[in-house]
C-alpha positions as protocol buffer text, in pm:
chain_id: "A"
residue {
  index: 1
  type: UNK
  ca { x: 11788 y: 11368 z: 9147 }
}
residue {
  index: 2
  type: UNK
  ca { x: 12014 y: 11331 z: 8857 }
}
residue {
  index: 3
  type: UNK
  ca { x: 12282 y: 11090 z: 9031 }
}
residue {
  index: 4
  type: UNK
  ca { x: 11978 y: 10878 z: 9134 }
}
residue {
  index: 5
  type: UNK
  ca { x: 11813 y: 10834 z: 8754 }
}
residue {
  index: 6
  type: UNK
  ca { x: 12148 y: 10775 z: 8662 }
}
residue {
  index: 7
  type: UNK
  ca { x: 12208 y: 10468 z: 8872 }
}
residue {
  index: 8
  type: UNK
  ca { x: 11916 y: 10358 z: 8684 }
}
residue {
  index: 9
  type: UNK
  ca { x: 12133 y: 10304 z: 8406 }
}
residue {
  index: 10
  type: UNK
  ca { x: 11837 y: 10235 z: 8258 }
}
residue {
  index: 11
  type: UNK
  ca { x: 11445 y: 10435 z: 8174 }
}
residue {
  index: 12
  type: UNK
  ca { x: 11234 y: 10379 z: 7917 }
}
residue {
  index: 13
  type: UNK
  ca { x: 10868 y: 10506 z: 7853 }
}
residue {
  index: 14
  type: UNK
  ca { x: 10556 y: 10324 z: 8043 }
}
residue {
  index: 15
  type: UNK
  ca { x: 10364 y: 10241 z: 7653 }
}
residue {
  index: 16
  type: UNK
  ca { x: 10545 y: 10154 z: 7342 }
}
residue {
  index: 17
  type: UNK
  ca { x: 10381 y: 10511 z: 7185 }
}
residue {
  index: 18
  type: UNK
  ca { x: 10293 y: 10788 z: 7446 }
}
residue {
  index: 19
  type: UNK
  ca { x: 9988 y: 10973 z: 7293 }
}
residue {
  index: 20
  type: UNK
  ca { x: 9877 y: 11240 z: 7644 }
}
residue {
  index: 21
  type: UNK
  ca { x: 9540 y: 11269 z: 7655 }
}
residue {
  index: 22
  type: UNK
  ca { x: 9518 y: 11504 z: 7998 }
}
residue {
  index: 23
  type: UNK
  ca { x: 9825 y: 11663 z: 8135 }
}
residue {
  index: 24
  type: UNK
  ca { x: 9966 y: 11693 z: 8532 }
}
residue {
  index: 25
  type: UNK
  ca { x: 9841 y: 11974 z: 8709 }
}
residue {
  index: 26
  type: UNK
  ca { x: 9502 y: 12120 z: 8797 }
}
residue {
  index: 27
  type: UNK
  ca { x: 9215 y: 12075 z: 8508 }
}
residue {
  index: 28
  type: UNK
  ca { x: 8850 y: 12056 z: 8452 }
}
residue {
  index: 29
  type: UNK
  ca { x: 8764 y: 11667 z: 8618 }
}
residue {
  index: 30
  type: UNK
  ca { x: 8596 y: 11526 z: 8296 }
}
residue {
  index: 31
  type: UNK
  ca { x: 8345 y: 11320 z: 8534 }
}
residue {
  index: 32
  type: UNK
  ca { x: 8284 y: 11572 z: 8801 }
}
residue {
  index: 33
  type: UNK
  ca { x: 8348 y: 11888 z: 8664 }
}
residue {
  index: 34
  type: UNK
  ca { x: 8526 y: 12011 z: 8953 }
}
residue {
  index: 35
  type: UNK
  ca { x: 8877 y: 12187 z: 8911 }
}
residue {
  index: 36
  type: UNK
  ca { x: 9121 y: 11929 z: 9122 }
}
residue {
  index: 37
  type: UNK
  ca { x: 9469 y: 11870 z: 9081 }
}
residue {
  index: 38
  type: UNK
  ca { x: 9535 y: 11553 z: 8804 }
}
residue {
  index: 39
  type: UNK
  ca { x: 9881 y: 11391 z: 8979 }
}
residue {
  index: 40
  type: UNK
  ca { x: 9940 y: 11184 z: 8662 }
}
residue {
  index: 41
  type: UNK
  ca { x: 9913 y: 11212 z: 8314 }
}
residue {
  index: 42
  type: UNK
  ca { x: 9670 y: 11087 z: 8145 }
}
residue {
  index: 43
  type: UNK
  ca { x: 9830 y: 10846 z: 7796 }
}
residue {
  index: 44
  type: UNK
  ca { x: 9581 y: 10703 z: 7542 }
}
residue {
  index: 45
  type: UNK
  ca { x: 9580 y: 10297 z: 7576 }
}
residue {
  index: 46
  type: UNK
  ca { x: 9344 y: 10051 z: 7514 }
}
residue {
  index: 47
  type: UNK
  ca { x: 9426 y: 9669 z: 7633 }
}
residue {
  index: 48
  type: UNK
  ca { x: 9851 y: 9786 z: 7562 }
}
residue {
  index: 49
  type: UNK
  ca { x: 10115 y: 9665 z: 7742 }
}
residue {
  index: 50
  type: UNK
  ca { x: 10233 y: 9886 z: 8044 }
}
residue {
  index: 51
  type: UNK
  ca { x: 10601 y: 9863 z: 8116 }
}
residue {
  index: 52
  type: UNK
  ca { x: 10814 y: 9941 z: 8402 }
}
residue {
  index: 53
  type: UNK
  ca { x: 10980 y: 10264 z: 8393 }
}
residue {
  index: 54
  type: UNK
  ca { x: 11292 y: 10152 z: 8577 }
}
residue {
  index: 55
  type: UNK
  ca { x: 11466 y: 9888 z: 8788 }
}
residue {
  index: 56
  type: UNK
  ca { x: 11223 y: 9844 z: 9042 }
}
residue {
  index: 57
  type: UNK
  ca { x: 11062 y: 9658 z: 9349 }
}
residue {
  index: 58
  type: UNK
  ca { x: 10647 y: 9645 z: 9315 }
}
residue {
  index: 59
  type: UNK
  ca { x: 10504 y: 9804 z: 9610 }
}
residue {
  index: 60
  type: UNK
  ca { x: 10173 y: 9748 z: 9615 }
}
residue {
  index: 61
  type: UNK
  ca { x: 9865 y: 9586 z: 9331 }
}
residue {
  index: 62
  type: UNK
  ca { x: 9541 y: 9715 z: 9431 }
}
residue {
  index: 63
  type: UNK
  ca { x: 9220 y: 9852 z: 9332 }
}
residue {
  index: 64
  type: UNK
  ca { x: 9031 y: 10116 z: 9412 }
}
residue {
  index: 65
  type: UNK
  ca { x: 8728 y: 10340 z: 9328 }
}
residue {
  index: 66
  type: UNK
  ca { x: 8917 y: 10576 z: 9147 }
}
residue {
  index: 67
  type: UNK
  ca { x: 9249 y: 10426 z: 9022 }
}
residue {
  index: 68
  type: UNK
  ca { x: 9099 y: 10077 z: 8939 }
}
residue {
  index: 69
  type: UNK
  ca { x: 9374 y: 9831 z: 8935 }
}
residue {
  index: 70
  type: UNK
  ca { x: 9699 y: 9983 z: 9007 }
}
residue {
  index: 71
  type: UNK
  ca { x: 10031 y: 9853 z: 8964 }
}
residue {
  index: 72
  type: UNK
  ca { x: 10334 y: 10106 z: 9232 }
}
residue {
  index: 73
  type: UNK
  ca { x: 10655 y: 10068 z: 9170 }
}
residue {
  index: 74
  type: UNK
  ca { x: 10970 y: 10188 z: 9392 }
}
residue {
  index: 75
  type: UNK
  ca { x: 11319 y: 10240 z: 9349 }
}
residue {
  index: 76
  type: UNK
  ca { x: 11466 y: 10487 z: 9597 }
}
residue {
  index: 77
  type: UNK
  ca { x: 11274 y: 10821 z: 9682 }
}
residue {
  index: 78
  type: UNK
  ca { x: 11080 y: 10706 z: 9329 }
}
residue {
  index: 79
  type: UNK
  ca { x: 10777 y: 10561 z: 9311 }
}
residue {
  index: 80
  type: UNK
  ca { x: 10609 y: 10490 z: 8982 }
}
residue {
  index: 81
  type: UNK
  ca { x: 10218 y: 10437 z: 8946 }
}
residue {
  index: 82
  type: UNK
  ca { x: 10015 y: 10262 z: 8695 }
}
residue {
  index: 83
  type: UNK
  ca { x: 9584 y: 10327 z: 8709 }
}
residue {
  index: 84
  type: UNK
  ca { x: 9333 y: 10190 z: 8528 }
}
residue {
  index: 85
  type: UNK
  ca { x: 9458 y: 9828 z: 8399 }
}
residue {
  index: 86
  type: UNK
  ca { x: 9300 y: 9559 z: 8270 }
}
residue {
  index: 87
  type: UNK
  ca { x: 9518 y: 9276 z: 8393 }
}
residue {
  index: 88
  type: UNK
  ca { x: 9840 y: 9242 z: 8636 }
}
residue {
  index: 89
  type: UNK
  ca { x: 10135 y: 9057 z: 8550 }
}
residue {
  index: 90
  type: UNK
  ca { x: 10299 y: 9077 z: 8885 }
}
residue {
  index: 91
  type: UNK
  ca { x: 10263 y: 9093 z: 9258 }
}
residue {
  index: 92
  type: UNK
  ca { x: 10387 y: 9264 z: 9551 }
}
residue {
  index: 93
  type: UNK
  ca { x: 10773 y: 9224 z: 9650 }
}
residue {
  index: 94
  type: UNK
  ca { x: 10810 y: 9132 z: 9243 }
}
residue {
  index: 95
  type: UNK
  ca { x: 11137 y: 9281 z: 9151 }
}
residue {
  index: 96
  type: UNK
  ca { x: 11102 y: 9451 z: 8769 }
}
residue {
  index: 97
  type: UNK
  ca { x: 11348 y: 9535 z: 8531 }
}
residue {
  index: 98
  type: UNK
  ca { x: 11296 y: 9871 z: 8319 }
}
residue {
  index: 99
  type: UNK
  ca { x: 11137 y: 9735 z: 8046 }
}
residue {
  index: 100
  type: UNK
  ca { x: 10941 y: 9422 z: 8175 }
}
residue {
  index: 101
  type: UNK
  ca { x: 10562 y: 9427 z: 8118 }
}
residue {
  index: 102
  type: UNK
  ca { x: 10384 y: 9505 z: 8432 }
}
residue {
  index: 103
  type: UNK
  ca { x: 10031 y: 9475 z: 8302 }
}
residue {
  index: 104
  type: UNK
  ca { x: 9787 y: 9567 z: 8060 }
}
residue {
  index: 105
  type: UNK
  ca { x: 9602 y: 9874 z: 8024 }
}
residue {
  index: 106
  type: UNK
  ca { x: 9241 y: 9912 z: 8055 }
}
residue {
  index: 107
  type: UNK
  ca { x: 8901 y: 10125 z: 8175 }
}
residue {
  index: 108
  type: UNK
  ca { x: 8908 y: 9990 z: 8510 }
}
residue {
  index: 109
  type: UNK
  ca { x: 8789 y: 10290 z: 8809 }
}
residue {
  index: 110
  type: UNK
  ca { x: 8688 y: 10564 z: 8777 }
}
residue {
  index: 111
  type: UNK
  ca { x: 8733 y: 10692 z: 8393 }
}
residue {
  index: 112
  type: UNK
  ca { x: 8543 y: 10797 z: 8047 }
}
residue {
  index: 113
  type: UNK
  ca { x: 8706 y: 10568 z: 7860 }
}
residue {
  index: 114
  type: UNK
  ca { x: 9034 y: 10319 z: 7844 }
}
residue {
  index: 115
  type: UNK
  ca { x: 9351 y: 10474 z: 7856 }
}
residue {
  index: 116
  type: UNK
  ca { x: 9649 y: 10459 z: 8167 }
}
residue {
  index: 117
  type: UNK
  ca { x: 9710 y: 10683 z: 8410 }
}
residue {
  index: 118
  type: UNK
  ca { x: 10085 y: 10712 z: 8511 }
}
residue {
  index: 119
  type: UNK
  ca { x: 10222 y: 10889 z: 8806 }
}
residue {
  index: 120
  type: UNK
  ca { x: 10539 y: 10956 z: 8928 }
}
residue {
  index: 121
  type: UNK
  ca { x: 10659 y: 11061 z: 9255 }
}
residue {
  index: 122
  type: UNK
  ca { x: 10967 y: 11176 z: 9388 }
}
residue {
  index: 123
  type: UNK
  ca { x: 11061 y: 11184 z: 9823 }
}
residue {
  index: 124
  type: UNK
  ca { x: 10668 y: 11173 z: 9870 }
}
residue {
  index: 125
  type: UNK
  ca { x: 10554 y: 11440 z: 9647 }
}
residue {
  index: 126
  type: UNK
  ca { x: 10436 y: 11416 z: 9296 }
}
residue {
  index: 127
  type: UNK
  ca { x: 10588 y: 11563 z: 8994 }
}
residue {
  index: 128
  type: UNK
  ca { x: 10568 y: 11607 z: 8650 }
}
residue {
  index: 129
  type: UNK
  ca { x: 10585 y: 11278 z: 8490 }
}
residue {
  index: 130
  type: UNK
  ca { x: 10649 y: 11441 z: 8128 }
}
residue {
  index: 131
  type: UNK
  ca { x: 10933 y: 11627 z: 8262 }
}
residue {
  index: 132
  type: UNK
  ca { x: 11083 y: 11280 z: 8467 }
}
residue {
  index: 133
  type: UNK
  ca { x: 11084 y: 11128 z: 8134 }
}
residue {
  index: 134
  type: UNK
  ca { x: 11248 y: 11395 z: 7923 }
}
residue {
  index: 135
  type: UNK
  ca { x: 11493 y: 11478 z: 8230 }
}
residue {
  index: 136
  type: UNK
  ca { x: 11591 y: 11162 z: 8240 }
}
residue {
  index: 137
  type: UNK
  ca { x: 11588 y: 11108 z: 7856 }
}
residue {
  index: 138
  type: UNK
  ca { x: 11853 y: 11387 z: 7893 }
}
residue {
  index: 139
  type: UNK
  ca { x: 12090 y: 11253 z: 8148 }
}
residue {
  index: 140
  type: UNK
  ca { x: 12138 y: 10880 z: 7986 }
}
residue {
  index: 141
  type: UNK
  ca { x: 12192 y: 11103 z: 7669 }
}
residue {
  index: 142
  type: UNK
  ca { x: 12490 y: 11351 z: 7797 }
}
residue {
  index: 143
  type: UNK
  ca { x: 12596 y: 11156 z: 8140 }
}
């Protein structure tokens, strides 16, 4: 993984001011009250810009029940996703620089209140999107 977040040259963080509201990993669904696994994290936003965590290609904008409108984003075995905006800026087959604004955050889906939900996944599976960040915080740091 490290060799591919390096040829990134590039990562920066999906809100100007990450403030996590509801972490990766099972929990307590606020709505349902069932214990499911949360494949994101959650990040306090209301009507913020959402930028793209990398050098990208935009997969997919969607909605959904649950997500809302969604912004994915691929690069490699990566793929990045947004839930719960307000407003698109871009479309499928867009190609995104780290940094561009991809959107703005909202209360759309399923939620309690407005705030982003960002995902990360790696060859298919999700990870820690936290831990992407600060590993790859880490690399551009000592490469």
């Amino acid at each position: 993984m490290k060799q591919w977040i390096w040829s990134f040259l590039m990562v920066v963080l999906p809100l100007r001011h990450l403030y996590l509201t509801s972490s990766f990993g099972y929990r307590v669904h606020p709505l349902t009250g069932k214990n499911t696994m949360h494949c994101g994290i959650d990040l306090r936003a209301d009507l913020d810009t959402v930028y793209a965590v990398i050098n990208s290609r935009v997969a997919e904008v969607g909605h959904e029940s649950v997500l809302g409108i969604f912004i994915r984003i691929t690069n490699g075995p990566f793929c990045f996703t947004y839930g719960h905006l307000a407003m698109p800026f871009v479309c499928k087959g867009d190609t995104v620089a780290a940094a561009m604004p991809l959107g703005i955050s909202g209360a759309t889906g399923r939620v309690t209140g407005p705030h982003l939900h960002f995902a990360v996944q790696f060859q298919h599976r999700y990870i820690d999107p936290l831990a992407f960040l600060l590993a790859a915080v880490k690399i551009i740091s000592n490469p």
